[in-house]
MITIKE-118102 format. One record per residue: residue in three letters; x, y, z of N, C-alpha, C in turn. Coordinates in steps of 0.1 Angstrom, whole numbers, plus 5000, padded with zeros to 4 digits. Example, Ala and Ser with C-alpha at 12.3 -4.5 7.8 and 13.67 -1.06 7.14 Angstrom:
<lumnus>
ala513249435078512349555078513249675078ser512849785071513749895071512950005079
</lumnus>
This chain:
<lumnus>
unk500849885000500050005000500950125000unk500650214993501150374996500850425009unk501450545013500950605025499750645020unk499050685016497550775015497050625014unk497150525007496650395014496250345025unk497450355027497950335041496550405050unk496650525050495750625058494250655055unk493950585042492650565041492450425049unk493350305048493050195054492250175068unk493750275075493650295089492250365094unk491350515087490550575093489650465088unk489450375078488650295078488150225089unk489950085093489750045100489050125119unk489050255119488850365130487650365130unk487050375119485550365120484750275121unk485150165120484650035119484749985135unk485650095145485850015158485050145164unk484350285158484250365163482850335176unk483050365188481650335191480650425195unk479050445194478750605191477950625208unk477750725209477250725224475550735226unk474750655216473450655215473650505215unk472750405223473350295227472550225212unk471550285205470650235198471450205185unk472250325182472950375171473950245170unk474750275182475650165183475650025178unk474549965185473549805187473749785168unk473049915161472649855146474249915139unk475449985143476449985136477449905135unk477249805151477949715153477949585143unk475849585146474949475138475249415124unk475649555120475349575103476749635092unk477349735102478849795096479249705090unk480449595101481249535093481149445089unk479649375087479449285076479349355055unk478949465061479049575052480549605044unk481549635053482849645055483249515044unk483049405049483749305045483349285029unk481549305028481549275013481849345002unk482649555010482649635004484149564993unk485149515009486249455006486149374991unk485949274997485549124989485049144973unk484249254972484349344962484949384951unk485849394959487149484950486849614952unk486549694961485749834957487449914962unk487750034955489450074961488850174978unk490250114979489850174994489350304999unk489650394990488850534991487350524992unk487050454977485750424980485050354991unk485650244998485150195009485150265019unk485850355020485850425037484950535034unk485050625024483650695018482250625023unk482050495015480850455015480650435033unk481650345041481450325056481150415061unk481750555057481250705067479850735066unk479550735048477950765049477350695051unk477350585055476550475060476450495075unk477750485081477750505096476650655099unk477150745094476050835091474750875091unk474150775084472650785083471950675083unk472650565082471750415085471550345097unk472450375112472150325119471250375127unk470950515127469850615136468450575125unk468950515115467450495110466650295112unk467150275117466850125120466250135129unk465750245138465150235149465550195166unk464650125173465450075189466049935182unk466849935190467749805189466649675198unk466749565191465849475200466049435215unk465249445225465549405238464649265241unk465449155246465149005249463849075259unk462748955249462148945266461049065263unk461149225252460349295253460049305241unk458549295233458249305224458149415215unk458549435200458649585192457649625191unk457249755192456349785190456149785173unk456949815163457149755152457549635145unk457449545138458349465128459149485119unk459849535118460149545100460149415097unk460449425082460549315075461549285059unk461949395061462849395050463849265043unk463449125055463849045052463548905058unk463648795053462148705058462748625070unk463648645075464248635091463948745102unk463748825098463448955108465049015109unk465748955098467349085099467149245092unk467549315099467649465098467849535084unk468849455078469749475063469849375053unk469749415046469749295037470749375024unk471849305030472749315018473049205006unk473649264994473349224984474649254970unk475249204965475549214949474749214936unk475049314932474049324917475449254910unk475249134905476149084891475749074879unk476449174869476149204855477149124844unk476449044832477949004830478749024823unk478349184816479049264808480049364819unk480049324834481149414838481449314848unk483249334851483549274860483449344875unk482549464877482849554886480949544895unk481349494897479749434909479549494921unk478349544920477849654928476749614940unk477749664949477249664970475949714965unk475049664972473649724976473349674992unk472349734994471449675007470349775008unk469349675013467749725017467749725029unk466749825037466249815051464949895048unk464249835058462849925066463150055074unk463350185067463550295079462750245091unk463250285103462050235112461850365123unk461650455129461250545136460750495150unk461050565162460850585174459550515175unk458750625173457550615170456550515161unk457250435155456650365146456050235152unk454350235150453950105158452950195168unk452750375166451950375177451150485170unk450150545174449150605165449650725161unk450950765162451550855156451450775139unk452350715141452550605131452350505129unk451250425124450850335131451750205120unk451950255106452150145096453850215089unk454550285103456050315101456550375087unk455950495084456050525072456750675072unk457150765087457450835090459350825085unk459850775091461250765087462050735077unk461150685067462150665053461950795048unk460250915050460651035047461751085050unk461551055063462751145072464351125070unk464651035064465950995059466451075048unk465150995041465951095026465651235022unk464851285034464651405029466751455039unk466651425046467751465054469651445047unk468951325037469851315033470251395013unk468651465014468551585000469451715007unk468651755019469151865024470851875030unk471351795032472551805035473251755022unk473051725012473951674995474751544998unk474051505007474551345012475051205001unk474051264987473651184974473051294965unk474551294962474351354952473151324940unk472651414931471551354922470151314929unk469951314945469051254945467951344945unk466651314941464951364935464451314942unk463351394950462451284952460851304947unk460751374937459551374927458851254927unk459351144923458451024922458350954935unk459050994943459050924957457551014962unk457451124964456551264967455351214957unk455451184947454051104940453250964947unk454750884948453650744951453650764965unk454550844977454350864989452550924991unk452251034981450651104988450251014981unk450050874976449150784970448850684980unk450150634989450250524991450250555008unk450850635017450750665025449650675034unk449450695047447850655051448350825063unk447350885066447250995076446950885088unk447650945099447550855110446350825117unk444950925111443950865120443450755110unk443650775096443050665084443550515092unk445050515094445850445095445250375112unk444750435121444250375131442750335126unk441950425120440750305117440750225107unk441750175096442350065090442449955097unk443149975107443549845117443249745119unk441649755124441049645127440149575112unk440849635105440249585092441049495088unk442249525088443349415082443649295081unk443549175077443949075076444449035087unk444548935094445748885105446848835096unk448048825103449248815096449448935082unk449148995079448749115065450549215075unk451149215067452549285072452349415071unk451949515080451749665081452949735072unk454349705069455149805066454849845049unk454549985050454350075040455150075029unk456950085035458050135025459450065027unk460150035021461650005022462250075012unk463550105018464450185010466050135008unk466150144997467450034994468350154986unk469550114989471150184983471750114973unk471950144962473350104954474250184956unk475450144961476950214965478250204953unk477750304945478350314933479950324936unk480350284926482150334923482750474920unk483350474926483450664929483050734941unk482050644950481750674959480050744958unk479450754944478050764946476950654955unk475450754954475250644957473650634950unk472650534946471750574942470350514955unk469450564953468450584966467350494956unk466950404961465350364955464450324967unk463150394966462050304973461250254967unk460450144977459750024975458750074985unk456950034974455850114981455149954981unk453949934996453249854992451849904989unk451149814982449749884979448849794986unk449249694993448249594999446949665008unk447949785019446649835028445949945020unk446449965009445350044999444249974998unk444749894991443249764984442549734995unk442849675007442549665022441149745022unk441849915023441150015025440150045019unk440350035008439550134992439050044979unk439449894981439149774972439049824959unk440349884957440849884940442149814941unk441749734927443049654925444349724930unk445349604936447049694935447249754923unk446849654910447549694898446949844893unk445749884897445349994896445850124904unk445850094915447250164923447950234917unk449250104915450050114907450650194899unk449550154890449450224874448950394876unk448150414885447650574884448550674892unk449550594899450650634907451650674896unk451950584887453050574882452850684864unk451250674864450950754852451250894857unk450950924872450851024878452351124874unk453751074876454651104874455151144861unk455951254870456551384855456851354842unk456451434832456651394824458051464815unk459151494824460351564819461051474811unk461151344813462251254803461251154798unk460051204793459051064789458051024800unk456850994796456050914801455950744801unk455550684812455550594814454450464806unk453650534801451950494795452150394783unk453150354776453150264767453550144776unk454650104782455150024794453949984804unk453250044805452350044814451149944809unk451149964796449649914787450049814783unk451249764780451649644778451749564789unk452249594801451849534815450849474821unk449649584819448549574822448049504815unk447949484801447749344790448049244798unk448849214799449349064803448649024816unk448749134822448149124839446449134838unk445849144832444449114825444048984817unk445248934809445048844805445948734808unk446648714813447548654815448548564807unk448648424811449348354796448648294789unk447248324789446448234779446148054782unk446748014793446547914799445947854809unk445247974814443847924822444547924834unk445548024839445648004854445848124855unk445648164871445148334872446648424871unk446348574865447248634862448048654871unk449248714872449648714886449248874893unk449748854902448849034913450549094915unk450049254912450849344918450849344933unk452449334940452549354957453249444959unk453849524950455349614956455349714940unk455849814942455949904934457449994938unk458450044930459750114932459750194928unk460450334928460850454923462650464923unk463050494914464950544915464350704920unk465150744931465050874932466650924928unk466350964914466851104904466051144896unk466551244890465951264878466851274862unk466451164860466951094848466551044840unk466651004822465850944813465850774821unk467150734825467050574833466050614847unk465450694850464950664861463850544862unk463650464866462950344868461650314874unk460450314874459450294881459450124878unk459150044889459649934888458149864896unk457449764888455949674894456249504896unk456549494913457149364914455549284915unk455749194908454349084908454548934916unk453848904920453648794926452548664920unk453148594916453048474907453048294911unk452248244903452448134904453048044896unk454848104889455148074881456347964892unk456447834892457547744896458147604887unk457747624871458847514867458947644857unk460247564849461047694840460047704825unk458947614823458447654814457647784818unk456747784829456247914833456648034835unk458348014839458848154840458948194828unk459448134819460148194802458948254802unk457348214802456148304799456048414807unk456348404821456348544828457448614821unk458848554822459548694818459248754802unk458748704797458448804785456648824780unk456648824794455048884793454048844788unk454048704786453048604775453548664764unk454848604763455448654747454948784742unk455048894750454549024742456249064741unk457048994747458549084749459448974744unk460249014727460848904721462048984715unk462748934709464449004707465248924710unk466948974704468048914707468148894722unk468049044728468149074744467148964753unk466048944752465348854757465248714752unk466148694742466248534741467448544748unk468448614746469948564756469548574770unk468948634778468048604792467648464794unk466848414788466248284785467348214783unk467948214775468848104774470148084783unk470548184792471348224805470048094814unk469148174814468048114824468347954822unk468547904811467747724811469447674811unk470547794813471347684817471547644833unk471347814839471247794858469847724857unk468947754858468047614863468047544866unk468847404858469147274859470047264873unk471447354869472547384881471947414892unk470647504892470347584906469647444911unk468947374904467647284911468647104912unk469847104907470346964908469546894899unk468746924884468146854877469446754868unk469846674872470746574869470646554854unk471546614844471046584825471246394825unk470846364808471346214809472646174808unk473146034811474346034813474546014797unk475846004801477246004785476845854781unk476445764788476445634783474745644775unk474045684783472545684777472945774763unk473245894763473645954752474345894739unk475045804745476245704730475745604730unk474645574733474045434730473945434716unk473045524708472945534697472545674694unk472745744681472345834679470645884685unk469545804678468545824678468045834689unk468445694698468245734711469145814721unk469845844719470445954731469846064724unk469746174712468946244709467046194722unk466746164719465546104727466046134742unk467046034746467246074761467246254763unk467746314757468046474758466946534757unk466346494750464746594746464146544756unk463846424762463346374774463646474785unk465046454788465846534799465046724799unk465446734789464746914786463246944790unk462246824785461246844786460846844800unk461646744806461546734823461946834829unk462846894824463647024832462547174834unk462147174819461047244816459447224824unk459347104829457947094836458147094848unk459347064856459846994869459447134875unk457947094887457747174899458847214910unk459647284910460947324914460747364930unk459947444936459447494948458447384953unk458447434971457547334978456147444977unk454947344979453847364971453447534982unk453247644974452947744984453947894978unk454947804972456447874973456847914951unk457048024947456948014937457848134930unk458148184917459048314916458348434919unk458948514917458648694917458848744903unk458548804902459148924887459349064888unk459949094886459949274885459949284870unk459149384868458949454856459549614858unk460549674846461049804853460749844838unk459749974840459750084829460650224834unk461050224816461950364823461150444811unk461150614813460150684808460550714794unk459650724784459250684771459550584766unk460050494772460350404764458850284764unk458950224750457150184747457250004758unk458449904757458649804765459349814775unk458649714786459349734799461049604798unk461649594810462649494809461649424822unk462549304823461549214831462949134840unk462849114853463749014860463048944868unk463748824867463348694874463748694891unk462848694900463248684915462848544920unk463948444925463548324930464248354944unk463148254953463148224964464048164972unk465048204972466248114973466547994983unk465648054998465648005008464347835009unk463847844994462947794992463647664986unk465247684983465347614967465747434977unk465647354977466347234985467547244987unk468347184997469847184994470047255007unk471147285008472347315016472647475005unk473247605013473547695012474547655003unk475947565009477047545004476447464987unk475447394989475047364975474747434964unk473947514972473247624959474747754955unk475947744967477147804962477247724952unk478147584952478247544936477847544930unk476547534931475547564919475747684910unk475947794917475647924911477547954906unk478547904914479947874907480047834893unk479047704894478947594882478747704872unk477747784875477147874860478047994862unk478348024873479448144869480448104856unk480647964863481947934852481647864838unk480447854837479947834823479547964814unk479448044822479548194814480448254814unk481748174818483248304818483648354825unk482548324838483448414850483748294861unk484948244855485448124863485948184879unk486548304876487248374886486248374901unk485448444893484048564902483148364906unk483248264901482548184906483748094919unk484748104911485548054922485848084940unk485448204938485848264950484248304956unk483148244948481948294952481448284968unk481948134973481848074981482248134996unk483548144993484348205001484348305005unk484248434998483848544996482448575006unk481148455000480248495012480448485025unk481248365025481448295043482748415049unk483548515046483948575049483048695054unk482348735045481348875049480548845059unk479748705062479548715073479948625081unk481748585080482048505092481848405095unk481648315090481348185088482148105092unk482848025100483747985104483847865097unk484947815089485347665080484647565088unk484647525100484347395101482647415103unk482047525100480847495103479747555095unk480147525079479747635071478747585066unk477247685061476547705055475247585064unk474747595069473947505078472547445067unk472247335068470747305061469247345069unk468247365066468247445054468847565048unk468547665038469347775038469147905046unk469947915047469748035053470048205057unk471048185048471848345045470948385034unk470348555038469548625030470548685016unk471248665020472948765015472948645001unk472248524998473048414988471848484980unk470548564985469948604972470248694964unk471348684964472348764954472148704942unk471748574938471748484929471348574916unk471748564903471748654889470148664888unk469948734888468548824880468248834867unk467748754858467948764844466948874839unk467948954837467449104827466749084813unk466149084807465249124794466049214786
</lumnus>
């Protein structure tokens, strides 16, 4: 290392031991920092960047997680930002046109107050964050126009929000909003939230997807309108795949806060799509979405499948038996791959659909359940190795493994426990459209 190496290393390491004198603050920087720290590392991110990103983080993410949990006393909130009840949920976006893979993590702002008739559905502090973090130029670029649209849509006034209550569903998850970071290279950073529309429909019994959509029409028209993306969506989600099973439902809606032609309004759906013939129809919309770009997705897709699910191909001997029939064994094999109910019955993919404004098609990504998939953690690592290194990134698969059980500490003799259970492995590739 050089000296200025050197001295970014060290205030790093400074911060990382710093401890703050709000015991709450403390509890979630201890919780969450340097697992943060490690993936910044593991990364490759240059050290500048990393000590940058740990400051603004130390900064403004631990005072927003709310009380730290006390044994024995119950929250007056939940969050849920992640299906263990952990705080953060960090994450790699892997693209495979760059070798430079980008830190993210989600959380539930969570407020003092959240859980009492101030607030009853915790929606006060993700305001309060990123307005705090406009006013001080904390992030750079960041807007919150579209956030200020689907917030007066989706938001509830606190007395609405107390006689809602007793209307709700049992088990029905109260939290309003999550707000997630990409921790760019150079030290940016980009801000997105995530709205739900559940206690709308609850309230007011119009579809989510209608929500949605009047939310999302609602928004400025400076770099294009959203309204072609939208109608093709809504197609599909009206009609679905033509196969007699119900469309899937909008649960979650996102905004990128900038203002930019890429800015993203993004409609996650909830589906009963679980063998890979069903997803290829979700991700391109009941074939409304076709191209070079969306066949190379699909065809990335049907080689992790088989790797993600242990679908065993035929062997080399069934294959050389004879031509005609090892052709047969293969098409056999595919067809099975293609029908094979992959999830336990209950359990099934996600989709995100992201429009960006004027543009007439949306892009579409595949979200699987990972914690759902069978196996062993350490399994579904080779798995996702296996396909790293069938697309070229032998490197980035080699070290996949290791890499995670470092970030969060995993100790060699006792790694990856059955079932799964690190939120951190749904890092797994997203197939873009």
């Amino acid at each position: 290392m050089t000296p200025s190496q050197d001295n970014v290393a060290a205030n790093r390491a400074a911060l990382l031991d710093r401890v703050d004198e709000d015991e709450d603050h403390a509890f979630w920087w201890r919780a969450t920092g340097p697992s943060l720290g490690r993936l910044l590392a593991v990364s490759e991110y240059d050290p500048q960047d990393q000590a940058r990103h740990l400051a603004w983080y130390r900064r403004f993410i631990p005072a927003a997680l709310g009380p730290r949990p006390v044994a024995g006393t119950p929250a007056l909130f939940q969050p849920c930002p992640v299906f263990d009840g952990s705080a953060c949920e960090l994450s790699t976006n892997f693209q495979e046109r760059s070798t430079a893979h980008t830190v993210r993590f989600t959380i539930e702002a969570t407020g003092r107050d959240a859980g009492t008739p101030a607030d009853p559905f915790n929606q006060n502090e993700t305001a309060r964050l990123l307005r705090a973090m406009a006013a001080t130029g904390a992030v750079p670029g960041l807007a919150l126009d579209h956030f200020d649209v689907f917030a007066d849509r989706f938001f509830f006034p606190p007395d609405r929000a107390q006689a809602l209550l007793p209307r709700v569903p049992a088990r029905t998850p109260l939290s309003q909003v999550w707000v997630a970071f990409d921790l760019l290279r150079g030290g940016g950073v980009l801000a997105k939230v995530y709205f739900m529309p559940t206690l709308q429909w609850v309230d007011r019994g119009v579809p989510t997807k209608d929500l949605v959509f009047a939310a999302a029409r609602a928004c400025g028209e400076c770099h294009g309108r959203y309204d072609e993306a939208i109608a093709m969506l809504d197609g599909y989600l009206v009609l679905g795949n033509g196969d007699g099973d119900a469309p899937p439902v909008v649960e979650m809606a996102a905004v990128d806060c900038l203002r930019s032609a890429d800015a993203r309004i993004k409609v996650y759906l909830r589906t009963n799509a679980n063998t890979l013939q069903r997803v290829k129809r979700l991700l391109t919309l009941g074939d409304r979405l076709a191209g070079p770009t969306i066949n190379a997705g699909l065809e990335a897709l049907s080689e992790l499948w088989p790797l993600l699910f242990r679908l065993d191909p035929p062997g080399d001997a069934d294959a050389d038996a004879d031509v005609e029939s090892g052709a047969a064994s293969v098409a056999a094999w595919h067809n099975r791959v293609e029908r094979a109910e992959v999830f336990p019955e209950g359990s099934y993919c996600g989709c995100a659909v992201e429009m960006r404004p004027g543009r007439s098609e949306p892009e579409t990504k595949l979200h699987m359940p990972v914690r759902k998939i069978p196996g062993t953690d350490a399994q579904i690592c080779q798995s996702l190795a296996s396909w790293f290194a069938k697309r070229g990134h032998a490197e980035f698969g080699a070290s996949y493994q290791a890499n995670l059980e470092q970030v969060l500490c995993v100790r060699p003799h006792s790694r990856f426990p059955s079932p799964p259970s690190l939120s951190v492995v749904a890092a797994c590739p997203r197939m873009l459209s």
